[in-house]
GULUMMI-545317 format. One record per residue (C-alpha): x, y, z; residue in one letter. Coordinates in steps of 0.25 Angstrom, whole numbers. Example, Ala and Ser with C-alpha at 12.3 -4.5 7.8 and 13.67 -1.06 7.14 Angstrom:
      c1      c2      c3   residu
      49     -18      31        a
      55      -4      29        s
// end
This chain:
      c1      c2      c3   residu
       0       0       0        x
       5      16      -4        x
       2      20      12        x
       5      20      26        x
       7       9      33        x
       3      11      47        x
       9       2      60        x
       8       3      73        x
      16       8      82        x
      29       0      87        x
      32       0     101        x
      26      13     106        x
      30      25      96        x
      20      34      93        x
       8      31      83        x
      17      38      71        x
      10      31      57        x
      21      30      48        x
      21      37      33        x
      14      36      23        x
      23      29      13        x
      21      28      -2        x
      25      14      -8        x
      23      15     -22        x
      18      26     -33        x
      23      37     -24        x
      13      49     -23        x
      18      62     -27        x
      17      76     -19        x
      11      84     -27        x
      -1      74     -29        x
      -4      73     -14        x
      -3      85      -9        x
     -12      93     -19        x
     -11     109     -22        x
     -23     111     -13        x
     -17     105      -2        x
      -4     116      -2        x
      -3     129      -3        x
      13     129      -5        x
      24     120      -9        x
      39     120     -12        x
      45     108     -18        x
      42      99     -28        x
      28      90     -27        x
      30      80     -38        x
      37      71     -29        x
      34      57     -24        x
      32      55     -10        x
      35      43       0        x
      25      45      10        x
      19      57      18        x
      21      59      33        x
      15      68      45        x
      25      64      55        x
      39      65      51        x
      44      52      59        x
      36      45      47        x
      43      53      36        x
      51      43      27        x
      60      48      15        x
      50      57       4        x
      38      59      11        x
      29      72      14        x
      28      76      27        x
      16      83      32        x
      18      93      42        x
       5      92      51        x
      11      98      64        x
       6     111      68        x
      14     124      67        x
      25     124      75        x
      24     111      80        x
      38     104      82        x
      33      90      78        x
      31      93      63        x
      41      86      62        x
      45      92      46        x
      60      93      49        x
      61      77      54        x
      52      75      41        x
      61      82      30        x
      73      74      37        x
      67      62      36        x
      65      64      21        x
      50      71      19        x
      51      77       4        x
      40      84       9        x
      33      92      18        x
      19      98      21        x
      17     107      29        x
       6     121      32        x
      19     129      33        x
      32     130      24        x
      42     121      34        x
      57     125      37        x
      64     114      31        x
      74     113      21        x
      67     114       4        x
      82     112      -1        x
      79      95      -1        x
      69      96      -9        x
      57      95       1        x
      44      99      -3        x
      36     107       7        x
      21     109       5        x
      12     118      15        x
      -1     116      17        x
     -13     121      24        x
     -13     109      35        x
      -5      98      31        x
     -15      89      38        x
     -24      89      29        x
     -12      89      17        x
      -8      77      23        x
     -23      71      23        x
     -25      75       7        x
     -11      69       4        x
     -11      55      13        x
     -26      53       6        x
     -20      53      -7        x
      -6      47      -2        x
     -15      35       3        x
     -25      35     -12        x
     -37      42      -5        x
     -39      29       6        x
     -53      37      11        x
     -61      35      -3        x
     -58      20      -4        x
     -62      17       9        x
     -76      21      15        x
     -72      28      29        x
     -82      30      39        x
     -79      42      49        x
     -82      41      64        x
     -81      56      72        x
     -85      63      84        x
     -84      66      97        x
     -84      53     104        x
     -85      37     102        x
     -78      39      87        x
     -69      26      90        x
     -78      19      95        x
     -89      20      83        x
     -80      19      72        x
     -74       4      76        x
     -90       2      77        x
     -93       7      64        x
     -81       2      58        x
     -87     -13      62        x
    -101      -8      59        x
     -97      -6      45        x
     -90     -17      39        x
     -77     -27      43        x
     -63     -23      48        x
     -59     -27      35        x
     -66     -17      27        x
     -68      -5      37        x
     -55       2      44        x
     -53      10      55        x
     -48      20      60        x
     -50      26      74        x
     -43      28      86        x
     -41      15      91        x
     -33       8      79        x
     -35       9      63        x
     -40      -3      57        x
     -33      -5      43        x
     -41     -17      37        x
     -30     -23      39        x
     -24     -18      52        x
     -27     -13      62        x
     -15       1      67        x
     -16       8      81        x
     -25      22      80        x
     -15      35      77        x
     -19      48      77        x
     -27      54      65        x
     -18      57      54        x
     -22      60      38        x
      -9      49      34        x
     -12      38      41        x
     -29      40      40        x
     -24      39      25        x
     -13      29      26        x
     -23      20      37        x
     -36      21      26        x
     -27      17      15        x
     -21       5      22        x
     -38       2      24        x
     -40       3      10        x
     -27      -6       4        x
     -31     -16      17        x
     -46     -17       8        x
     -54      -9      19        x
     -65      -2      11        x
     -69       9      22        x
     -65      13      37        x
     -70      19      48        x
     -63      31      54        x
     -62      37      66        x
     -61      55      65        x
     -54      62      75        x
     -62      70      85        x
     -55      83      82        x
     -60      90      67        x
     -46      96      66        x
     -40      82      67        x
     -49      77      57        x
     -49      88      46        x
     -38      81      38        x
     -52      70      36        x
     -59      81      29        x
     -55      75      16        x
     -58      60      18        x
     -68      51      11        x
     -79      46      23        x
     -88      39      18        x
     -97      43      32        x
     -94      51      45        x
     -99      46      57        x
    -100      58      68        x
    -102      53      82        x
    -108      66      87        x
    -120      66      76        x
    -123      51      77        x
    -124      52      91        x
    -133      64      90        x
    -143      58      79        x
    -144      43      86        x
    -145      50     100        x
    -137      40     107        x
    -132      40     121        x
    -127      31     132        x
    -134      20     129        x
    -142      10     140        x
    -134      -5     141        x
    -141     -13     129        x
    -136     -24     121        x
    -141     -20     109        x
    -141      -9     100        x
    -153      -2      95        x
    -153       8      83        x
    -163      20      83        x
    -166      29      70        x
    -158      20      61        x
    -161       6      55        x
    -165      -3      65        x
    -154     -10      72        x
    -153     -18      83        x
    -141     -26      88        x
    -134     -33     100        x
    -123     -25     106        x
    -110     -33     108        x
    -105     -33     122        x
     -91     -29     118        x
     -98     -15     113        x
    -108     -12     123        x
     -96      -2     128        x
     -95       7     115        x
    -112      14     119        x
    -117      22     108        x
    -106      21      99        x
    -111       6      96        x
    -125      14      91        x
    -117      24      84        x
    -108      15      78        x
    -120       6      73        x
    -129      18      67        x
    -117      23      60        x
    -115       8      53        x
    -130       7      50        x
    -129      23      45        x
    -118      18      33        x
    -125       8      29        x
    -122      -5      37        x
    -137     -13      39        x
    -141     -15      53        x
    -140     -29      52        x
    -125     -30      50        x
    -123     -20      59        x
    -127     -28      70        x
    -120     -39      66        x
    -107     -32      65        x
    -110     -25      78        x
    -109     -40      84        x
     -94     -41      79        x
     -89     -29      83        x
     -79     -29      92        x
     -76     -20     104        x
     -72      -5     101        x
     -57      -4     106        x
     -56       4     120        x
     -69       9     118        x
     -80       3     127        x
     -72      -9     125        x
     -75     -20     134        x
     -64     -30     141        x
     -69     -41     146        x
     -64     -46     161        x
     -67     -56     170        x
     -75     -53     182        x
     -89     -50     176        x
     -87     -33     174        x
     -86     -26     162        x
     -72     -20     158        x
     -74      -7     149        x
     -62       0     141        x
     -66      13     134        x
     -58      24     128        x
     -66      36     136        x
     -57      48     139        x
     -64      59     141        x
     -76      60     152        x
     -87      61     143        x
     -83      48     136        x
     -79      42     149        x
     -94      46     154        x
    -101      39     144        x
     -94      27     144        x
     -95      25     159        x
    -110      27     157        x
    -109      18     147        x
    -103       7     154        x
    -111      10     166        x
    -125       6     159        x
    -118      -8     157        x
    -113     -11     169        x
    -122     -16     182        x
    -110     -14     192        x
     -98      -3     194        x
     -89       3     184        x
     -75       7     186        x
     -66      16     176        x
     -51      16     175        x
     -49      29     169        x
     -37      38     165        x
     -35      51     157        x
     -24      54     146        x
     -13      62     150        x
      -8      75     142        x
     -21      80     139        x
     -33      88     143        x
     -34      86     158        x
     -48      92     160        x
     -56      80     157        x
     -49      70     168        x
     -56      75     181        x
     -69      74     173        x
     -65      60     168        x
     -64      54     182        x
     -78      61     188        x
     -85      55     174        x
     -78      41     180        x
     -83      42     192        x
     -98      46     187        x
     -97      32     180        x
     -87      23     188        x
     -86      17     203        x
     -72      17     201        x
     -64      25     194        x
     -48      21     193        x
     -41      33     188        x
     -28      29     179        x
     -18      32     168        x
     -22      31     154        x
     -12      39     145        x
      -5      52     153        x
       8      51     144        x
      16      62     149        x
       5      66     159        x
       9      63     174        x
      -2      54     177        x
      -2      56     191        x
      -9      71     184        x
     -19      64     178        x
     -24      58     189        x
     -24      71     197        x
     -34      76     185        x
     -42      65     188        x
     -45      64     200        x
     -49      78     202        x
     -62      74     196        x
     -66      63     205        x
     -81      66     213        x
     -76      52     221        x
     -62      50     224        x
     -69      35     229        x
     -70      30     217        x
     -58      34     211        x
     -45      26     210        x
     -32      31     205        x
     -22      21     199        x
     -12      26     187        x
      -7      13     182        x
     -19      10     172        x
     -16      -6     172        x
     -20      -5     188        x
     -31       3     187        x
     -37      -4     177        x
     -35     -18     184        x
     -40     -12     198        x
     -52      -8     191        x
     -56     -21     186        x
     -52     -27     200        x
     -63     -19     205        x
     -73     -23     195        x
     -85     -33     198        x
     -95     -41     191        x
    -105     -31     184        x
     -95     -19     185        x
     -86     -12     173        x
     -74      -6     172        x
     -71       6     162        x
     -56       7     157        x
     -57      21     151        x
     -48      31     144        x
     -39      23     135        x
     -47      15     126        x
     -40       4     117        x
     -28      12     119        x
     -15       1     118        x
      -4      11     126        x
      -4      20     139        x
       5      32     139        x
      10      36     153        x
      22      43     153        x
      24      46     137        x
      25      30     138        x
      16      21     129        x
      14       8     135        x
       5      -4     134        x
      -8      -2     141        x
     -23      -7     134        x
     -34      -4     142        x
     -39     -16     139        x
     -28     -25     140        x
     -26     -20     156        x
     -40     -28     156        x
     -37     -39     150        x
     -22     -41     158        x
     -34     -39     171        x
     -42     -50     165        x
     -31     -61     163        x
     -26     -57     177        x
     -40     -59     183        x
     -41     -73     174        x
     -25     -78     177        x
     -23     -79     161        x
// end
C-alpha cells in the first residue's frame, strides 16, 4: 500500500505515528498542495515527494514538513525537520531557515488544514471510497460509536475510530490523538484492508475538528439533537429495549450492556435511522460485545456487580452512579481518582457527587504525571459533606482490592475515572495498570488460580 503504516508504541514512548511514506508513483508537490491552499511560495513545486510529516521525529529523507505549532511555540520543530532531510516546509509564516539547499518553503493560512487537503489526496481520497458515519457531541460519543459500529455491519466491513483504539479491518492500533495524516493514512489502510465504511469518533472541540470540514460523511450522528428529539433520560432497570417514535423495535438487552444506559437506545435508533431493519438490529445487538472501559462489567466471584466506567467529570460520574444504583439492590462503592496537571475545579465536586451515590468512596491516584498527588487529594477531599464514608488510599491496585473486599452479595463496586486506559502516569512514569486487569489479578487471588 502507498501510506502510512501505523504501529503501536514500543515500550513506552509517546504515541508518535510514524510518516507517511510514499512507495511507488511518488506524488509530486505542486499537485497536492494546490494554489488555493498557499498564498506564497519560493522554490520549485515540481518535485517528488517521499512522504509528509507533522512532527519532525517522523521526517525521513525528501518529505514536506507541515508546521502546525502555534506561533512561537519551541516544538515546531522546523529546524530538527530540514536537518533530518524535509525538502519541504509548510508553514502560516515565511520560517528562518536556510533557502541556499534547495528547500521549498510554502506559507499558508493554517497548515492544519494544508495538511488535511494534501494527506486526502496523498492517501487517493480514502473518505469517498468508504461510507464514514460521524458520531459528535458533548458526552457518550465512544460509547455509541462502538455500538453503531456493531449495529451496522461486521468488523470486517466497518472500521473504527475513537478514542479507545482504531480498528483497521484488519487490525486493531492503540487511539492517538486526532491528526488530518494518520485520519487519512488510518481510513486508507481500512479501505486497501477491504472495509467498505467506518465509524468515526469527532473531537469534542469544533476548533480541533475544522481540518474535518472537507470529508465525505455519509451521515453525522449528534449526541445532543438525538437525545433531545427521543427524550431519553436515566432509564428505570429493564432487560429489554423498547423504541418509541421509530419503527417498532423491541429487543433483550444483553447483560454485558446494561452498564452503557441510554447510549444503547441512541445507538440502536441511530442504526434503524440508516437503514439497518429492526430485526437484524436485534440480532446483532445479542452479539455485541461490551464497550471498553465504558460501563464495562468484570465479572467476580462473590455474588456483587463490578462496574469500570470512564467517567471524569462530575456530571458524568453522577449519571453513572445513578445508573448503577437502579441496578443494584444492595450498597455501592466507587474507587475514584482525578488527572493531575489539569483544571483542579472540578475535583471537590467529583468527591461530593461520590458521596451522593456511594457508601464508600476510596479516593485514589489515577494519572497526576507531574502533579504531586498528595495535592490531588487535598482538592479532593475539600469536597466531602461526610468524612465517614471517605477512605483515602493512593496506591490504585490497593484501593481497588480493598473496595472489592468490602463488597457483598447484591452490592457494586464502580472503578471510575480511567476507563479502558492500559497505563497509569504517576511521576511522568507510564507503567502498566488496566483497571480491569486490578479486577481480575483480585479474582484469581479470591479463586487461588
Amino acid at each position: 500500500m502507498s501510506g502510512l503504516l501505523l504501529t503501536p508504541p514500543s515500550g513506552l514512548a509517546r504515541r508518535v505515528p510514524p510518516p507517511a511514506r510514499a512507495a511507488a508513483g511518488r506524488a509530486r508537490l505542486g499537485d497536492l498542495l494546490t494554489p488555493e491552499q498557499r498564498f506564497a511560495s519560493v522554490g520549485p513545486l515540481d518535485r517528488p515527494i517521499a512522504g509528509l510529516a507533522a512532527d519532525a521525529r517522523q521526517v525521513v529523507m525528501g518529505s514536506v514538513f507541515f508546521d502546525v505549532a502555534p506561533a512561537g511555540d519551541l516544538r515546531s520543530g522546523l529546524d530538527e525537520a530540514v536537518s533530518r532531510g524535509a525538502i519541504a516546509v509548510v508553514s502560516p509564516r515565511r520560517p528562518r531557515v536556510a533557502l541556499g539547499r534547495g528547500l521549498t518553503v510554502i506559507q499558508v493560512p493554517d497548515p492544519l488544514r494544508a495538511l488535511a487537503g494534501v494527506a486526502r489526496r496523498f492517501f487517493r481520497h480514502p473518505d469517498v471510497a468508504l461510507r464514514l458515519h460521524a458520531v459528535e457531541g458533548d458526552h457518550g460519543k465512544t460509547t455509541v460509536a462502538h455500538l453503531l459500529r456493531g449495529l451496522l455491519g461486521t468488523p470486517a466491513e466497518l472500521g473504527l475510530i475513537s478514542s479507545v483504539h482504531h480498528d483497521l479491518g484488519s487490525r486493531v492500533l492503540p487511539a492517538s490523538a486526532a491528526c488530518p495524516l494518520a485520519f487519512h493514512a488510518v481510513l486508507a489502510q481500512m479501505r486497501d484492508a477491504g472495509c467498505t465504511g467506518a465509524v468515526i469518533e469527532l473531537p469534542s472541540c469544533p476548533a480541533e475538528a475544522g481540518w474535518l470540514a472537507d470529508t465525505a460523511w455519509a451521515s453525522r450522528l449528534d449526541l445532543r439533537v438525538a437525545a433531545s428529539e427521543a427524550g431519553v433520560g436515566i432509564p428505570a432497570p429493564s432487560r429489554s429495549l423498547r423504541l418509541r417514535g421509530v419503527a417498532d423495535c423491541t429487543a433483550p438487552i444483553p447483560e454485558r450492556l446494561r452498564g452503557v444506559g441510554v447510549n444503547l437506545e441512541l445507538a440502536v435508533r441511530a442504526a434503524i435511522e440508516r437503514g439497518v431493519s429492526t430485526a437484524t438490529v436485534a440480532a446483532r445487538l445479542g452479539r455485541l460485545p461490551p464497550v471498553p472501559g465504558r460501563g464495562e462489567p468484570v465479572a467476580v466471584p462473590g455474588g456483587f456487580e463490578v462496574w469500570v466506567d470512564a467517567a471524569d467529570r462530575p456530571e458524568r460520574l453522577a449519571y453513572f452512579l445513578s445508573l448503577v444504583r437502579a441496578l443494584t439492590p444492595g450498597r455501592v462503592a466507587l474507587v475514584l481518582g482525578c488527572p493531575g496537571e489539569c483544571d483542579p475545579a472540578p475535583r471537590p465536586t467529583l468527591t461530593r457527587v461520590g458521596e451522593q451515590g456511594a457508601e464508600l468512596v476510596m479516593l485514589t491516584a489515577a494519572d497526576s504525571w507531574g502533579e504531586p498527588l498528595e495535592e490531588i487529594l487535598r482538592d479532593m477531599l475539600r469536597g466531602t459533606a461526610n468524612p465517614g464514608a471517605i477512605r483515602c488510599v493512593p496506591d490504585r491496585r490497593v484501593a481497588v482490592a480493598a473496595a472489592l473486599d468490602w463488597a457483598r452479595p447484591g452490592d457494586a463496586v464502580v472503578i471510575a475515572g480511567r476507563g479502558a486506559a492500559a497505563f497509569q502516569r504517576i511521576e511522568r512514569v507510564a507503567v502498566p495498570c488496566d483497571d480491569r486487569g486490578l479486577v481480575r489479578e483480585w479474582a484469581r487471588g479470591r479463586s487461588g488460580l
